[in-house]
C-alpha positions in Angstrom: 0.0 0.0 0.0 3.0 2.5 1.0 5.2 1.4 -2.0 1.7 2.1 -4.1 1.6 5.7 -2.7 5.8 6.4 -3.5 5.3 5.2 -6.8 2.3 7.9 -7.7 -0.6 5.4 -7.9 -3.2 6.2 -4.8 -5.1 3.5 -3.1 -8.4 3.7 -4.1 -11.8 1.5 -4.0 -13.1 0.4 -6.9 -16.1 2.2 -7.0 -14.0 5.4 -7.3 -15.1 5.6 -11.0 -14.4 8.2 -13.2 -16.6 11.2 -13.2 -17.9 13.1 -16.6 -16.3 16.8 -17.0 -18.8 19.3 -16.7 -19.5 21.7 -19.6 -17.2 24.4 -19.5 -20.2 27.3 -18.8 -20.3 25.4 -15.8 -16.7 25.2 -14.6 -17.1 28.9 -12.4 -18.9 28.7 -10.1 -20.8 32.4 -9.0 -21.1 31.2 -5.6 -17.2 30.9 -5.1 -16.8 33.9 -7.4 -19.3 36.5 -5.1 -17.0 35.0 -2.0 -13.6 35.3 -3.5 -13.8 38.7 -6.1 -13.3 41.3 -3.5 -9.9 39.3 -3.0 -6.6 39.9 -5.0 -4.0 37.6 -6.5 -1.1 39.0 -6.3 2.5 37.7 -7.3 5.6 38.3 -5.3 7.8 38.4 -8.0 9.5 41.2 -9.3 8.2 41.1 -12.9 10.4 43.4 -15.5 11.5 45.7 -12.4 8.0 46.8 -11.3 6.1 44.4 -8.6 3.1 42.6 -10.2 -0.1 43.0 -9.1 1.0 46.3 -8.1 2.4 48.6 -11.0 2.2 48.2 -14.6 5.0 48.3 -16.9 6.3 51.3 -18.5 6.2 49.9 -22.1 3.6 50.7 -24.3 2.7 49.6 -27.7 5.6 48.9 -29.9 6.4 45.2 -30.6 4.1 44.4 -27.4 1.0 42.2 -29.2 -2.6 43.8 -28.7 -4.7 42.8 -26.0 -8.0 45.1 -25.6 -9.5 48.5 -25.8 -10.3 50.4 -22.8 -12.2 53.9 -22.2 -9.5 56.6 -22.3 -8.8 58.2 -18.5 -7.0 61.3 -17.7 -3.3 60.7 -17.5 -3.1 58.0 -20.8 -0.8 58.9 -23.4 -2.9 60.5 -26.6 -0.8 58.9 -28.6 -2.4 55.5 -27.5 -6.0 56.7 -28.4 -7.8 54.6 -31.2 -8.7 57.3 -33.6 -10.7 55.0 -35.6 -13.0 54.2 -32.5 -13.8 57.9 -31.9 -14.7 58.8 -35.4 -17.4 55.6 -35.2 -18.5 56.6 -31.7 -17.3 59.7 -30.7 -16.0 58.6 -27.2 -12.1 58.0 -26.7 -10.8 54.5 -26.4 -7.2 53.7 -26.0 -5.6 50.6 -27.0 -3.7 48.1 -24.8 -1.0 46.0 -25.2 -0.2 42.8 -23.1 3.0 44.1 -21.7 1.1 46.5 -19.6 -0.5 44.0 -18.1 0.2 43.7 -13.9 0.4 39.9 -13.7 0.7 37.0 -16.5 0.1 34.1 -15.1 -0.5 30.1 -16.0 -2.6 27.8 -14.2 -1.4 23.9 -14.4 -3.4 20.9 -13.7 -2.5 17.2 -13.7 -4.3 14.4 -15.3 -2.5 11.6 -13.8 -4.6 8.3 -12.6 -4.5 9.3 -9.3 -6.0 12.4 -9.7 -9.4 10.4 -10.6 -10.0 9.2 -6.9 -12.7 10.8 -4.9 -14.9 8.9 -3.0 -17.2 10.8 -0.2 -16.5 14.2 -2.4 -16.0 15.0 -6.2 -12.7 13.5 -7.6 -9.5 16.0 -7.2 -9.4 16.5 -10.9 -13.1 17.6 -10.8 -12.0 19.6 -7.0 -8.9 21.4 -9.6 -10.3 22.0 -12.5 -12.8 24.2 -10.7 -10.4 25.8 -8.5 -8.2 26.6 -11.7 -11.2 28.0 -13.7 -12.1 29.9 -10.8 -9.0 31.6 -10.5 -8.0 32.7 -13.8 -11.6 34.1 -13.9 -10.4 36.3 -11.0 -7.1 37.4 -12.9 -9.0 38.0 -15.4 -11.7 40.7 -13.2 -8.1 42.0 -12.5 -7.1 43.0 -15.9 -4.4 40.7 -15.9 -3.4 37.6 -18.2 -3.7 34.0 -17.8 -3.9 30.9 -19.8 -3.9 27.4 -18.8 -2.2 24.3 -19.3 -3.6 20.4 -18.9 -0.4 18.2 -18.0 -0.1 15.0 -19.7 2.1 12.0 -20.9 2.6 13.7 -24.1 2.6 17.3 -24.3 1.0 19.8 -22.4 -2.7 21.3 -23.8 -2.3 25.1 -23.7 -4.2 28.1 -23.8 -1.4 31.4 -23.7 -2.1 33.9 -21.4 -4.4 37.1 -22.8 -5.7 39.7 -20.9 -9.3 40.0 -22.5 -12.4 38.9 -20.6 -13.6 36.9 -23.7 -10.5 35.0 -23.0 -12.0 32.5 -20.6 -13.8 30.6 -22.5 -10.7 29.1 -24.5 -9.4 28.7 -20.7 -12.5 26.9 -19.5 -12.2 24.8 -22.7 -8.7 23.8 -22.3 -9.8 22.9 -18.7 -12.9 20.9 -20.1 -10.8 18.7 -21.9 -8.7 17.2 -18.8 -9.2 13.2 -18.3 -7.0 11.7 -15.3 -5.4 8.5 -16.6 -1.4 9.1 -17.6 1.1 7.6 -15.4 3.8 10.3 -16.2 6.4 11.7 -14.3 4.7 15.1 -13.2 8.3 17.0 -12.8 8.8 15.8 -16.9 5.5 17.1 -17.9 6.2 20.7 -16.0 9.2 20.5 -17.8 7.4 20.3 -20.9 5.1 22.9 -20.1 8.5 25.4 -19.4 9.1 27.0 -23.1 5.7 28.2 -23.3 6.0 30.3 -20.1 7.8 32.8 -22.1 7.0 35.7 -20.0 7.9 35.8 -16.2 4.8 35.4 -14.0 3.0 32.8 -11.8 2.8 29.5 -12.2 0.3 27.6 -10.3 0.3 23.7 -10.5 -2.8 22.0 -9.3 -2.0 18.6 -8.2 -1.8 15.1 -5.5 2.0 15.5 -6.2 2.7 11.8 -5.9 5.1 10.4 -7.5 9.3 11.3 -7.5 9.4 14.5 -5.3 13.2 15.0 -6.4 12.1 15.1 -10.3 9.2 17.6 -9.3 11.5 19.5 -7.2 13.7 19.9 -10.0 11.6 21.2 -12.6 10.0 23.4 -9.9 13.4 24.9 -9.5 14.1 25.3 -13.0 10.4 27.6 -12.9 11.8 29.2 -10.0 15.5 30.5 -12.2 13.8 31.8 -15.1 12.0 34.4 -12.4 8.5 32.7 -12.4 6.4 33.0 -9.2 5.7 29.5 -8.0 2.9 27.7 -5.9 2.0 24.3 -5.5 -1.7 23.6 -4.8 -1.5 20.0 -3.3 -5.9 18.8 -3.9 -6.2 15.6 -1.8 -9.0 13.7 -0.7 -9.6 13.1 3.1 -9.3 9.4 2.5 -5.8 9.8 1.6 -5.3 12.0 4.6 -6.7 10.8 7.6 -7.0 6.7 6.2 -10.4 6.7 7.8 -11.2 3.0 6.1 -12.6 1.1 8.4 -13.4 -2.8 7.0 -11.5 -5.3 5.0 -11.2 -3.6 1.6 -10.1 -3.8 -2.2 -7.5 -1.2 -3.7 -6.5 -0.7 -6.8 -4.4 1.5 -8.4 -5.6 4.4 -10.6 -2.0 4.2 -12.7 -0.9 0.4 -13.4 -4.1 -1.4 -14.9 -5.0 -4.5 -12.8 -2.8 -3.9 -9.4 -5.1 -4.6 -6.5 -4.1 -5.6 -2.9 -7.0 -6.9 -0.6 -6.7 -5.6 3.6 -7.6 -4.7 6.3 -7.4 -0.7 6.9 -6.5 -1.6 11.1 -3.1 -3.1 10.0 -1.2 -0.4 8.3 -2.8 2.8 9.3 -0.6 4.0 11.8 2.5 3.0 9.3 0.5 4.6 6.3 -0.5 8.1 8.5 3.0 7.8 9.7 4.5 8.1 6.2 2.1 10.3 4.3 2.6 12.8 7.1 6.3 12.6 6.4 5.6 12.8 2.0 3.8 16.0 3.0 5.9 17.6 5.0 8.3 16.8 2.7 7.0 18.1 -0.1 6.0 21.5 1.7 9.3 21.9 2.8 10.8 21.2 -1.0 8.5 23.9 -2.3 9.1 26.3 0.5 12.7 25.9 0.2 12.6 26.6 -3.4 10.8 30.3 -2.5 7.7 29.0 -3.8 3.6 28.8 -2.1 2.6 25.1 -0.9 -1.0 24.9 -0.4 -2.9 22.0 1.1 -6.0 21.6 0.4 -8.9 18.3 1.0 -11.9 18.0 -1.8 -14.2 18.2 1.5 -13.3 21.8 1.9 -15.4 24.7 0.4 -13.6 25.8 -2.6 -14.7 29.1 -1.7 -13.0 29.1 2.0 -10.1 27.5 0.1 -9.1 30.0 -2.2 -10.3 32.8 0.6 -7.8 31.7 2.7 -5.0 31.2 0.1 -5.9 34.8 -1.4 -6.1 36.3 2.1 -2.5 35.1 2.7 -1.3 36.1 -0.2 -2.4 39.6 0.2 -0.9 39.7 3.5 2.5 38.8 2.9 2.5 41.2 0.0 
């Protein structure tokens, strides 16, 4: 059961099934979004010498790739105004470009096996895929950009980070299209999802994190060098916590097809809470130590008071 965990494939029942993805209208939900808007995500990076989520950049237009008009305000550069615009409407609109943007940021989720189990609550995939879309809708109310990217055994799906509100819906659908099911190293696929964070920013990785912490740790720390803000939203499901099984039982694994161990829950579950207190700990510590956010969060949780509290503290420590 231990060596299952190590080796990235949870422990799960077999009735932990896999559970349709909801349409992507349906991703956001305005319950969590009426708790969480008031809230700010903000980055503790230094992004191109100004802090994000505080200042935008200097740099306007030029090479910079369009992102949006936006109603021109006293202090904007004339130069910016969209002539065109005002002849049609006779109001003043300026254009913007994605480099004045205060944050660009990338929300990560992984699709391995093990992120299908759920069991009293909605599976962690379903738990992060909401939690992602939920976010980037916030960046978004921010006026900053954010894309998404759905980890894989192959190559990551991505959706590049743009600032405009009718962005989301090529976010949401990116999101839509996660299945759990690879058996991956998850520090190879954020590898593979590195060249296409081209601008410094956040990255935000939702995931169990099972597997080879030391290969995750690396690739975290190559995030980390090329001046990305990281944080590590661990979604777990109080089973794998607290081990609260209490009759014989059959596991199988959500990664190796046809492994399954029959026992009883009383033998190993002071040996089993005794080493996934020590993986967790471990894994904070790796992330911490790297400068990044770890994040713990159980699919029992409101998704609301999760991100609350993670929002709250990032707001304080900025």
């Amino acid at each position: 059961m231990i060596s299952l965990l190590k080796s990235r494939r949870t422990p799960a029942p077999e009735d932990a099934g896999p559970q349709a993805a909801p349409a992507a209208g349906e991703l956001v939900d305005p319950g969590v979004m009426d708790e969480i808007r008031h809230l700010e995500l903000i980055s503790r990076t230094v992004v191109d010498g100004l802090l994000a989520g505080k200042h935008r950049s200097t740099t306007k237009g030029g090479c910079c790739e369009f992102a949006q008009h936006r109603q021109y305000a006293p202090g904007d550069e004339i130069r910016q105004i969209d002539w065109q615009i005002y002849a049609r409407n006779d109001r003043y609109f300026v254009r913007q470009f994605e480099e004045e943007t205060n944050l660009h940021a990338i929300v990560a989720l992984d699709t391995s096996g093990s992120m299908k189990f759920g069991l009293s609550t909605d599976s962690k995939l379903e738990y992060s895929r909401r939690a992602a879309a939920c976010l980037a809708r916030l960046l978004l109310h921010q006026r900053d950009s954010v894309g998404a990217a759905v980890l894989n055994d192959e190559r990551p799906l991505f959706a590049p980070p743009r600032q405009n509100a009718s962005h989301l819906q090529a976010i949401l659908s990116v999101l839509q299209t996660a299945q759990a099911g690879g058996s991956g190293s998850l520090g190879s696929q954020v590898r593979a999802c590195i060249p296409r964070l081209r601008r410094r920013g956040m990255f935000i990785l939702f995931s169990d994190c099972f597997g080879d912490l030391g290969d995750l740790a690396k690739a975290l720390r190559v995030v980390r060098a090329r001046g990305h803000d990281v944080v590590v939203m661990q979604v777990l499901a109080p089973e794998e916590v607290h081990f609260n099984f209490r009759h014989w039982s059959s596991f199988q694994s959500l990664e190796t097809a046809g492994q399954k161990i029959n026992l009883d829950p009383a033998a190993i579950r002071d040996e089993y809470l005794r080493r996934i207190r020590a993986f967790l700990e471990q894994l904070e510590e790796t992330v911490t130590g790297l400068g990044g956010d770890y994040v713990r969060i159980t699919t029992n949780h409101s998704l609301a008071d999760a991100l609350g509290w993670f929002l709250r503290s990032r707001m304080a420590r900025a």
